[in-house]
Backbone as numpy.savetxt, mean C-alpha at the origin, in Angstrom:
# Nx Ny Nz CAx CAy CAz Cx Cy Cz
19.77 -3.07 16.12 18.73 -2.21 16.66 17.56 -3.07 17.14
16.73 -2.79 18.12 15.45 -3.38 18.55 14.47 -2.99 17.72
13.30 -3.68 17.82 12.22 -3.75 16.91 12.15 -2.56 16.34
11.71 -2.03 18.09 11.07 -0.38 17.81 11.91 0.52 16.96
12.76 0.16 17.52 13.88 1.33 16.28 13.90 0.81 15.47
13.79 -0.13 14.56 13.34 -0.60 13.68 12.42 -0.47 12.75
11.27 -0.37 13.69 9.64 0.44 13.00 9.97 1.88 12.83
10.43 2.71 14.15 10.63 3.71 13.71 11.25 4.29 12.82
12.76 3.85 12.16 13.53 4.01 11.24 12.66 3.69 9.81
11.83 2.87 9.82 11.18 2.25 8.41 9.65 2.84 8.35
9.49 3.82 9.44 8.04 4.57 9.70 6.80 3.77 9.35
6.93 2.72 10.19 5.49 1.73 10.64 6.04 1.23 12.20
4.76 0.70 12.73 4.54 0.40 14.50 5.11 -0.82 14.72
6.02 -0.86 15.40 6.30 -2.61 15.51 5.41 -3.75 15.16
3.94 -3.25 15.42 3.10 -4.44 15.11 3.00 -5.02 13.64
3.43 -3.69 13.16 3.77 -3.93 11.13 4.80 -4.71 10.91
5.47 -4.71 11.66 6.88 -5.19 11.60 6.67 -7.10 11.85
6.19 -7.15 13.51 5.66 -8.58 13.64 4.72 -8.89 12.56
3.79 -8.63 12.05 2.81 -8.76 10.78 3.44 -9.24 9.38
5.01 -8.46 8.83 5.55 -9.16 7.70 6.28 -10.39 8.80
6.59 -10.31 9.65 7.36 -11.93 10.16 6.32 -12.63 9.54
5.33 -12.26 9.95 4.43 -13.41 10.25 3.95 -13.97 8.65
4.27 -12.80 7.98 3.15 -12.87 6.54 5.03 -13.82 5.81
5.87 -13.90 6.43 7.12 -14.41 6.04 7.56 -13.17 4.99
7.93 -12.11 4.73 8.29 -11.40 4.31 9.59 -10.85 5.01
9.60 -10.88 6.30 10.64 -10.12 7.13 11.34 -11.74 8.16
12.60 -11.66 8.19 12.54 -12.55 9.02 12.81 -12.70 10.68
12.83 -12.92 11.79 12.40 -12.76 13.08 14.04 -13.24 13.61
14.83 -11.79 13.64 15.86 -12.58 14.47 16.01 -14.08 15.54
17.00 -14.30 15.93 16.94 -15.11 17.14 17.17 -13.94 18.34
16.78 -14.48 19.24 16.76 -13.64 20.66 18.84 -13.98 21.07
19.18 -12.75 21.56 20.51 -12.62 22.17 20.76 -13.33 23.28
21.93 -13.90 23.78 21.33 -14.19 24.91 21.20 -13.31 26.27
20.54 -14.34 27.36 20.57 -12.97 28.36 21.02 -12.50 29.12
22.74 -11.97 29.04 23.37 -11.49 29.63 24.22 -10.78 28.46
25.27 -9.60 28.11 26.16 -9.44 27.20 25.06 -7.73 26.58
25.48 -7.41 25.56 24.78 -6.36 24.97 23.67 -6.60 24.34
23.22 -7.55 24.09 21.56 -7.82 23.57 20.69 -8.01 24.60
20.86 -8.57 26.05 19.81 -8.63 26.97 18.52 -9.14 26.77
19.01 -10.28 25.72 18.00 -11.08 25.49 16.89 -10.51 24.26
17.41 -9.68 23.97 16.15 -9.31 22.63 16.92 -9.18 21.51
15.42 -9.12 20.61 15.81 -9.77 19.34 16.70 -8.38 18.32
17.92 -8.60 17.59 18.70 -7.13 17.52 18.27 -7.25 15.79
18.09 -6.28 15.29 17.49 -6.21 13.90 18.70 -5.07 13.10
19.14 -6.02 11.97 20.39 -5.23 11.14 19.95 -4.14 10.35
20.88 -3.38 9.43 20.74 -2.33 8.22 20.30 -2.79 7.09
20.48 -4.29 6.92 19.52 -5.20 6.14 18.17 -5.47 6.39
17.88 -5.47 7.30 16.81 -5.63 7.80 15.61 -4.48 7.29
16.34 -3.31 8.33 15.77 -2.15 7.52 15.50 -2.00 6.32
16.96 -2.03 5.29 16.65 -1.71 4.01 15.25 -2.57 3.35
14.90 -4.20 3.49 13.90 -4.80 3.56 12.54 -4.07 3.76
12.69 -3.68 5.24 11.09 -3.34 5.92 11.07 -1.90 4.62
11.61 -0.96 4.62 11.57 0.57 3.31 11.25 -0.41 2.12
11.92 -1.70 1.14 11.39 -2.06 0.10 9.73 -2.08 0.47
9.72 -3.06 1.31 8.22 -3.52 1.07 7.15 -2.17 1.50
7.86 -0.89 2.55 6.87 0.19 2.24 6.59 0.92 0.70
7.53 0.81 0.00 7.86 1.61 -1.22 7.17 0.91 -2.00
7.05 -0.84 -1.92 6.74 -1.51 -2.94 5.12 -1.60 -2.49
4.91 -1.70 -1.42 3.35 -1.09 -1.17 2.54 0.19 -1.72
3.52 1.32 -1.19 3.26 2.58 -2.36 2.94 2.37 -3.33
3.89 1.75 -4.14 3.52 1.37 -5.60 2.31 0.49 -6.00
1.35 0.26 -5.03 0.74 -0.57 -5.41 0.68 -2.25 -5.11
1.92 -2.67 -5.12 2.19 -3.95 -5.21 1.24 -4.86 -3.53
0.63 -5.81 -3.79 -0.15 -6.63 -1.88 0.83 -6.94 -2.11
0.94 -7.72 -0.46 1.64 -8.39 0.07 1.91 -9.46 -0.43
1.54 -10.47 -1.06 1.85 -11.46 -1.57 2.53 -11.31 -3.04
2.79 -10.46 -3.83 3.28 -9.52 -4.85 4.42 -9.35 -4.20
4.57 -8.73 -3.13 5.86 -7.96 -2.67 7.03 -9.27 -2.16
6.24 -10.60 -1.73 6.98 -11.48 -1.18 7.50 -12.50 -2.43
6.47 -12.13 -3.38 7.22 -12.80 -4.66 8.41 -11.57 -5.43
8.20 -10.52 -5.24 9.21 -9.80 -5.58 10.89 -9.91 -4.86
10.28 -9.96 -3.53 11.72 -10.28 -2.81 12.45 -11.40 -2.96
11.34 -12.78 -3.15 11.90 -14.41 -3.91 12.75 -14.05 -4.98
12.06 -13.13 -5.83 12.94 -12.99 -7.17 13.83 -12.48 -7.27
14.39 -11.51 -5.93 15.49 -10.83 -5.78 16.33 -11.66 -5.63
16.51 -12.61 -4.96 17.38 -13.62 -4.19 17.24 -15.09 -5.74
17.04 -15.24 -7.03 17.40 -16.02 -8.07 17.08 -14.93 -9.14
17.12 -13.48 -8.87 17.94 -12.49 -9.97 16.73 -12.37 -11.46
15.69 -13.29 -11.10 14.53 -13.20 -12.29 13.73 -12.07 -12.76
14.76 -11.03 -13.61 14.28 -9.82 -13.60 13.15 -10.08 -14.64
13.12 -10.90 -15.31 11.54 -11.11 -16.53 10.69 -11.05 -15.54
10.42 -11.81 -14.59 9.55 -12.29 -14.02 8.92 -10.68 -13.24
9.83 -9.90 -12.64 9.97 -8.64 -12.12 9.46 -7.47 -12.63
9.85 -7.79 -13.95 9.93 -6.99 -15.08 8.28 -6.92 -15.35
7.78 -8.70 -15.80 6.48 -8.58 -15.88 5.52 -8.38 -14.78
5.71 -8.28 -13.40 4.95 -7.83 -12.30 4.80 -6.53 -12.69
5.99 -5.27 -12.65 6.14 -4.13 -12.98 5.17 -3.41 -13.74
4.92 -4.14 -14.95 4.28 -3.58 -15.96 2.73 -4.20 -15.58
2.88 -5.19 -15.19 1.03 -5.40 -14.41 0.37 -4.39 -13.66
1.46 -4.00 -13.12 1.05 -2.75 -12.15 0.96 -1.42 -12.57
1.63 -0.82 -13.93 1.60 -0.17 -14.32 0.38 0.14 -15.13
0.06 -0.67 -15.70 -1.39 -1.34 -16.47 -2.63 -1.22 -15.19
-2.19 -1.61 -14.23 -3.88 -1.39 -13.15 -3.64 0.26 -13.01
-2.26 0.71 -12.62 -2.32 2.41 -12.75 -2.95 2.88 -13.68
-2.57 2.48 -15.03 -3.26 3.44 -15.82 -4.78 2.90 -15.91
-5.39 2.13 -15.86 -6.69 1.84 -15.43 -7.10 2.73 -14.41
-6.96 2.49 -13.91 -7.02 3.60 -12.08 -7.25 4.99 -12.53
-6.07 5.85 -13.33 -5.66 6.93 -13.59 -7.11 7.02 -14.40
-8.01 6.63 -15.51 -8.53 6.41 -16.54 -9.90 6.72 -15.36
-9.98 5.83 -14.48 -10.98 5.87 -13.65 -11.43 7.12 -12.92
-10.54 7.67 -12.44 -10.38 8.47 -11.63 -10.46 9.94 -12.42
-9.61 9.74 -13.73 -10.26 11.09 -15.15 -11.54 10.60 -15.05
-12.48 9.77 -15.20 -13.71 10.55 -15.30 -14.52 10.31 -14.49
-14.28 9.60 -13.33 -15.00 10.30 -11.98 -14.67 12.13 -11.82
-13.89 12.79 -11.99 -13.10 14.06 -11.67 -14.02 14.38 -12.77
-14.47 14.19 -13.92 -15.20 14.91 -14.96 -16.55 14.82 -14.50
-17.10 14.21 -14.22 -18.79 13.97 -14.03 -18.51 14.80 -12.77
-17.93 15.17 -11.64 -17.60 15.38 -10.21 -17.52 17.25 -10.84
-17.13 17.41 -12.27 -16.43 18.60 -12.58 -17.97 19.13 -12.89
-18.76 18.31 -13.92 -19.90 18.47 -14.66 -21.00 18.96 -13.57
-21.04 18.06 -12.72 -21.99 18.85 -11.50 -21.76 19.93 -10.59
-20.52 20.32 -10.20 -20.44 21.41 -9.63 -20.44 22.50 -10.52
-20.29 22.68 -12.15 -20.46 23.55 -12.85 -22.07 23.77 -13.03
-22.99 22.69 -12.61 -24.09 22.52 -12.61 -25.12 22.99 -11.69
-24.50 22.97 -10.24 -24.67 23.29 -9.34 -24.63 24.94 -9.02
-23.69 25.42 -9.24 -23.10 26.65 -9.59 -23.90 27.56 -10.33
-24.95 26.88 -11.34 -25.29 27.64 -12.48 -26.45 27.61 -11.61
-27.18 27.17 -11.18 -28.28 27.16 -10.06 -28.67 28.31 -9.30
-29.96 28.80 -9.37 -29.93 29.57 -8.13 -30.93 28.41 -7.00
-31.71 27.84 -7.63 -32.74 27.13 -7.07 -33.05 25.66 -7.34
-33.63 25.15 -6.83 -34.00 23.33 -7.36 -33.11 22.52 -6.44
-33.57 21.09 -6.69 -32.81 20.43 -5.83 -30.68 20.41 -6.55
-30.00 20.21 -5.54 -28.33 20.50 -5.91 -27.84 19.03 -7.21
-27.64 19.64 -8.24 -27.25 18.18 -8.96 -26.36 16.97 -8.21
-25.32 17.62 -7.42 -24.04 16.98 -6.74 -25.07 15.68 -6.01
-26.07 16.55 -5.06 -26.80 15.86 -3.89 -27.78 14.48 -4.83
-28.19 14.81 -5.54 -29.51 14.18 -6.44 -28.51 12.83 -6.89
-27.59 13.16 -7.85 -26.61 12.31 -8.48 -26.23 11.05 -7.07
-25.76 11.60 -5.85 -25.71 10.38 -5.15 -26.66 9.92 -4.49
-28.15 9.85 -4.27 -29.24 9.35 -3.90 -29.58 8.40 -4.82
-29.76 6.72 -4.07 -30.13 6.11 -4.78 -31.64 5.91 -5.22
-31.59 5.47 -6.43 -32.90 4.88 -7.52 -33.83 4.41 -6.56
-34.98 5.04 -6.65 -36.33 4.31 -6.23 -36.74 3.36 -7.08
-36.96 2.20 -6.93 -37.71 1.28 -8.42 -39.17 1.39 -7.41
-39.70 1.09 -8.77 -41.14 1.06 -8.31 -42.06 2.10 -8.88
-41.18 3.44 -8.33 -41.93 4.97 -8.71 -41.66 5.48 -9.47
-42.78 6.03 -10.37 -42.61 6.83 -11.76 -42.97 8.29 -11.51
């Protein structure tokens, strides 16, 4: 398949596609030559694909790019410890994240119940994100 069908099949723009060449994650066919059924461009396999979907999925999950290119190293010498312990690194910033995000959603909960109870005065929601004057008492 050509690039584009390529990007399209793995739902990112070819330029995502040139971007892991470049980041060495994906690797850059050779060009066909130019006469025969390739017409000179570069033809990209079902391997290929399956590749470009890991590294979207493994992005999902969290994992940069440089994470994801050590994940694929480790695919190719089978070092599931090593895998194993990326995995759970990431699982560990999730639940950090998750932790974060419970109580932003609580203070976020606390003021609109606050707000709500209001008929008048300035809005807690609004006040809460205006920053600190120093200086004035």
């Amino acid at each position: 398949m050509t690039i584009a069908k390529l990007a399209k099949a793995g739902g990112v723009g070819v330029e995502t596609v040139r971007y892991y060449q470049r980041r060495g994650l994906m690797a850059e066919p050779e060009r066909g030559g130019g006469s025969g059924s390739t017409g000179g461009f570069r033809r990209y396999s079902d391997e290929d694909l399956q590749r470009l979907r890991f590294i979207k999925a493994a992005q999902a999950a969290g994992f940069t790019l440089a994470e994801i290119g050590e994940l694929l190293a480790l695919d190719a010498t089978d070092d599931r410890a090593r895998a194993r312990q990326m995995a759970r690194a990431r699982i560990a910033a999730i639940d950090e994240k998750i932790v974060e995000l419970a109580t932003a959603r609580d203070a976020l909960e606390r003021l609109a119940d606050q707000c709500g109870g209001m008929e008048a005065g300035p809005c807690p929601i609004l006040m809460s994100f205006e920053p600190v004057q120093s200086g004035q008492a």
